[in-house]
C-alpha positions in Angstrom: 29.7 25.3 23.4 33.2 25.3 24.0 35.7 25.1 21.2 36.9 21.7 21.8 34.0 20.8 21.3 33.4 22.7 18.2 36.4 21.3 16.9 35.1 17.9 16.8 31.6 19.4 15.5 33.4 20.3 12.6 35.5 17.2 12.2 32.7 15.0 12.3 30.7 17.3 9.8 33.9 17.6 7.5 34.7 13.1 7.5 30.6 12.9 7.4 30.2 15.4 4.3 33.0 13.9 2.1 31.7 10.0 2.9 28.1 11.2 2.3 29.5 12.7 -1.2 30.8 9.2 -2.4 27.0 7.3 -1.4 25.6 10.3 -3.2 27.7 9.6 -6.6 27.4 5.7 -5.4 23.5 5.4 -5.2 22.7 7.7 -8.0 21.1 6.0 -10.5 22.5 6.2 -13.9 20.2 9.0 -14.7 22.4 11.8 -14.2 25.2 10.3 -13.9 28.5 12.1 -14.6 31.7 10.1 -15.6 34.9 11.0 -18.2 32.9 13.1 -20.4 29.5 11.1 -19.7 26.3 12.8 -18.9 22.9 11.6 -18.9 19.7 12.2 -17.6 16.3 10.2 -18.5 12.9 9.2 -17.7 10.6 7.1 -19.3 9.8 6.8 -23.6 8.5 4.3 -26.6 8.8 0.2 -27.5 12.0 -1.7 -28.8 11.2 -2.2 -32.4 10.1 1.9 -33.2 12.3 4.4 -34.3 12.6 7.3 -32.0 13.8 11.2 -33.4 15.9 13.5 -31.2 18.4 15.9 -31.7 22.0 16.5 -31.2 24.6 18.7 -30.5 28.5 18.0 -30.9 31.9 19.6 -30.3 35.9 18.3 -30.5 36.9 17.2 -27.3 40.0 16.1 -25.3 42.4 18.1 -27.6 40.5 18.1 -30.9 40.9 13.9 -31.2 37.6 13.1 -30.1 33.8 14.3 -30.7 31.5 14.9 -27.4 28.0 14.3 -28.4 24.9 15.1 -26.2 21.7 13.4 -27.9 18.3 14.5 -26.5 15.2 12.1 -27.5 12.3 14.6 -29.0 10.1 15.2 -25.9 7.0 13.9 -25.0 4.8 15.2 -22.5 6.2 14.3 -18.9 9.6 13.0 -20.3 12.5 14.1 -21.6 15.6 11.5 -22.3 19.3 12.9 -23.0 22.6 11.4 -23.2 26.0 12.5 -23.8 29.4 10.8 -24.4 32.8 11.4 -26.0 33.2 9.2 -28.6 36.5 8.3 -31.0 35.7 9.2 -34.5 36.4 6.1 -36.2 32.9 4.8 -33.8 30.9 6.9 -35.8 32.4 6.7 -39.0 33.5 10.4 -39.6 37.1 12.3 -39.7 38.4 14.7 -37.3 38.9 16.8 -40.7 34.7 16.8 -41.3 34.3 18.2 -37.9 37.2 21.0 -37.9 36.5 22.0 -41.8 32.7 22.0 -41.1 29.9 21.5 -43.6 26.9 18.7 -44.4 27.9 15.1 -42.6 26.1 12.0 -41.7 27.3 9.7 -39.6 25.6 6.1 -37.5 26.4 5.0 -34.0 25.9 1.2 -34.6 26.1 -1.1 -31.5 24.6 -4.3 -30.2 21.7 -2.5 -28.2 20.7 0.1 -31.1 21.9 1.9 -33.8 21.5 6.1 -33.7 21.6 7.6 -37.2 22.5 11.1 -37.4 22.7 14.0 -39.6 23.6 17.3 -39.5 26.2 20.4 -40.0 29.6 21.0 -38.2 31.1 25.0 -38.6 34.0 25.9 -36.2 34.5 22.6 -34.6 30.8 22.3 -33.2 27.8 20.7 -34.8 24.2 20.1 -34.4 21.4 18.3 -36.1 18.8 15.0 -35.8 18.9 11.4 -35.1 16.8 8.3 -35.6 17.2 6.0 -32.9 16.5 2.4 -33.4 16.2 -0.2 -30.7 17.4 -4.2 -31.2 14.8 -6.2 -30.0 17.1 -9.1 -30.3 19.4 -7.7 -27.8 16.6 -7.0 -25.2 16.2 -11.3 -25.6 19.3 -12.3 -25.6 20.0 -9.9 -22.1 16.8 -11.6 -20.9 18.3 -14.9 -21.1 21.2 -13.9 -19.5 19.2 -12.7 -16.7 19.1 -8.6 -17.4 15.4 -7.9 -18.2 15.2 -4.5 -20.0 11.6 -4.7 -19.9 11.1 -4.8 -16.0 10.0 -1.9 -14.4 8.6 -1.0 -10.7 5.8 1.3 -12.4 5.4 3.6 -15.1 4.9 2.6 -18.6 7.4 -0.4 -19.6 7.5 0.7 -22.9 9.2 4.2 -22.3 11.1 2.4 -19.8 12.3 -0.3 -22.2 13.1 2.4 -25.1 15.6 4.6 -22.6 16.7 1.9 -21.5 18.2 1.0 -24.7 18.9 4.5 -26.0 21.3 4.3 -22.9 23.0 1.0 -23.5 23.3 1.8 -27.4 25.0 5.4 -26.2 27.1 3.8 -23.5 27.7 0.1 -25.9 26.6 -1.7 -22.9 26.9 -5.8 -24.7 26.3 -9.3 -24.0 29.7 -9.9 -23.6 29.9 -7.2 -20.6 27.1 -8.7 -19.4 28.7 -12.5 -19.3 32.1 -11.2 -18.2 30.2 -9.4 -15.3 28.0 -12.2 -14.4 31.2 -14.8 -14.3 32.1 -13.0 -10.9 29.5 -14.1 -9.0 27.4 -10.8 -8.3 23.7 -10.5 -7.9 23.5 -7.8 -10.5 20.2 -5.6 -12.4 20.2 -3.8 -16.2 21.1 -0.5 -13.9 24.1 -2.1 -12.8 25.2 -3.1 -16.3 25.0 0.6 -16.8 27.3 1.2 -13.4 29.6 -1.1 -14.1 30.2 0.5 -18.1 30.3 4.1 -16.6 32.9 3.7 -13.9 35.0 0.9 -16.1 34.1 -2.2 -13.7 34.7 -5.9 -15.0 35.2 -9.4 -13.3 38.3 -9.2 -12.6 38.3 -6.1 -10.4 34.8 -7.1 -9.2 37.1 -10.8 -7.7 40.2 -8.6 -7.0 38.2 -6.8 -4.4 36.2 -9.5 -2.9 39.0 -11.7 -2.9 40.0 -8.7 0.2 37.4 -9.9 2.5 34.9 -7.4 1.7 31.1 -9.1 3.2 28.6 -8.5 1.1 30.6 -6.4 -1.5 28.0 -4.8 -4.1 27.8 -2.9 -6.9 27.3 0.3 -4.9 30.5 0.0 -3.2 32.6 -0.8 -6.7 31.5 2.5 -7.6 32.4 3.7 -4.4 36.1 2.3 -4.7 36.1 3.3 -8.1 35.3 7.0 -7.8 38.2 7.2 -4.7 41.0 5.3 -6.6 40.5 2.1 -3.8 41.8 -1.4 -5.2 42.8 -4.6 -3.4 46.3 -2.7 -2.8 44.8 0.1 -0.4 43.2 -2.7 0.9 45.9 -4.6 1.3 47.9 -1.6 2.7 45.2 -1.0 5.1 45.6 -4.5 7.3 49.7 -3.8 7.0 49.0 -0.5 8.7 47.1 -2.2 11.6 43.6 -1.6 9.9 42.4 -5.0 8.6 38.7 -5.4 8.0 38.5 -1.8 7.4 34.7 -1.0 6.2 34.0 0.9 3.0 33.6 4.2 4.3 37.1 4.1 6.4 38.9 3.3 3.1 37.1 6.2 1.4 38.6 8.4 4.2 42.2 6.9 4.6 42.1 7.6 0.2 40.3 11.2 0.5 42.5 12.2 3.3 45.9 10.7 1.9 46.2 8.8 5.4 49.1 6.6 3.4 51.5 4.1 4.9 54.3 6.9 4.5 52.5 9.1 6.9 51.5 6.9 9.0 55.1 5.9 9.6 56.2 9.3 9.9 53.4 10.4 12.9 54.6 6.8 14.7 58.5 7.8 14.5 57.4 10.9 16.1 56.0 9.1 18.9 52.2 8.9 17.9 52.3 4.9 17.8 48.6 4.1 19.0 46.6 6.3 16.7 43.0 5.3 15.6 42.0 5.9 11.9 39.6 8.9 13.1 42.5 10.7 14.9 45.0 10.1 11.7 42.7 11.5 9.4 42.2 14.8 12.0 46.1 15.4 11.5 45.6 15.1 7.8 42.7 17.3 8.0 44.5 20.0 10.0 48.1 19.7 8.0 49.8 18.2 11.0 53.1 16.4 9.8 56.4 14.9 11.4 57.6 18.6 10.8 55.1 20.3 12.7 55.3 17.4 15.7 58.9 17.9 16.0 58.1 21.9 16.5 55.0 21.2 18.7 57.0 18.9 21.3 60.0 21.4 21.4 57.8 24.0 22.3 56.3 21.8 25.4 53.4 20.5 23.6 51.7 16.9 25.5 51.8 14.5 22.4 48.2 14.1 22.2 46.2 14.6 18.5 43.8 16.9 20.6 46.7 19.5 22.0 48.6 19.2 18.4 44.8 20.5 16.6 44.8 23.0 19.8 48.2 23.9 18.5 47.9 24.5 15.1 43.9 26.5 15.8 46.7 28.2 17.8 44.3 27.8 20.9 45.5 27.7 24.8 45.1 24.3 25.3 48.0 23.6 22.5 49.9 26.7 23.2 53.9 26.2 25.3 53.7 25.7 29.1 54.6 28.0 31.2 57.6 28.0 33.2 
């Protein structure tokens, strides 16, 4: 295979691997997610109304001001339910001063889904001890009405399904009022994108922001997507000034991973590259080719073509100075 050809082996692998990483973080269900201090990992567990035991571990966090907690639901056989957060103190009802001095505590996590009692020892800034969680079976109704049925399942028991369901919206304070705000924007949504949208801080008005760009079909998938890459209406916005418009989802996730901004754009055009396709901008970010190394290529007798500029900078023939 010739190296040419190699080279755009590689790119394709290279654009390919990085979009593939965003579906992966996109599509994955909240179990296992991983957001700001947020871990969690499930499967199936008991009904609404009993109280379930686990155990937890804790330690300061994001300078000492906060508490990261990772609660694991006591195991049953085939499951095993865990979630963990950082949390202010002032949510759980303790003092920074409990945690750092150490000693006996108790402490609640009380929100609309559940409430998780806890109780335990700190020493040295980290703690550990045991919960009771408690489900709200009034919460699991009022969601219903809205639409957001906890209790549906594809298979499985419904009743494990229903209790980490609600260990998860208790840990993440996934409310009624989240649930109406999302709802107002006009998306088909499920519980599991309740949970989506709490992770990765989506509401209404970013939900119409973006849709208001043009976006068909814009789901909660892609919110995720745009949220993980930093994309709002602005890139979007950007991306039609810069001759893009009606970019797709996974062209703005390469013009954000591979800084392809309006700045270098403009550069790469002043040089003389003024017909450039999104692919062949986000090879010269790829390969660290700038105005600066343009201006050198073309005095050295360069062709101004993206393909002889890579050839250049692999330092192969094909990019190397003509001969005399």
């Amino acid at each position: 295979m010739s190296k040419r050809n190699l080279l755009i082996l590689w790119l394709a692998f290279a654009v390919s691997l990085a979009v593939f990483a965003a579906g992966v973080v996109a599509s994955t269900h909240v179990d296992g997610a991983q957001s700001e201090g947020l871990r969690y990992s499930g499967g199936p567990i008991g009904a609404a109304q009993e109280v379930k035991t686990g155990t937890w571990t804790g330690s300061l966090a994001e300078k000492k001001e906060k508490l990261n907690l990772n609660f694991e639901l006591s195991k049953e056989p085939g499951h095993q339910h865990s979630m963990g957060q950082t949390y202010e103190f002032s949510e759980l009802g303790l003092t920074r001063e409990q945690v750092v001095n150490g000693g006996p505590v108790k402490f609640t996590l009380a929100r609309e889904a559940g409430t998780i009692d806890c109780e335990g020892s700190f020493q040295n800034g980290k703690g550990s001890g045991t919960f009771r969680f408690t489900g709200n079976p009034a919460f699991v109704a009022a969601m219903k009405s809205r639409g957001f049925d906890f209790e549906k399942d594809s298979g499985g028991n419904n009743n494990h399904r229903l209790e980490d369901r609600l260990f998860t919206a208790t840990c993440l304070n996934v409310t009624t009022a989240r649930a109406d705000d999302l709802a107002s924007a006009g998306f088909k949504l499920d519980v599991d994108d309740l949970f989506k949208a709490t992770i990765f801080k989506i509401d209404s008005t970013y939900m119409r922001e973006m849709s208001a760009t043009g976006f068909p079909n814009l789901s909660m998938e892609d919110l995720v997507k745009t949220r993980i890459f930093k994309i709002d209406a602005d890139l979007v916005r950007q991306a039609t000034q810069m001759g893009f418009a009606k970019q797709g989802m996974e062209e703005l996730v390469k013009m954000r991973i591979f800084k392809v901004t309006p700045e270098f754009i403009s550069e790469v055009r002043n040089e003389g590259l003024t017909d450039l396709s999104l692919e062949e901008l986000v090879k010269l970010r790829i390969f660290n080719i700038d105005s600066d190394f343009i201006r050198k290529a073309k005095a050295d007798g360069v062709p101004l073509e993206v393909e002889k500029l890579v050839q250049r900078r692999l330092g192969t023939p094909g990019g190397r100075k003509r001969a005399i």
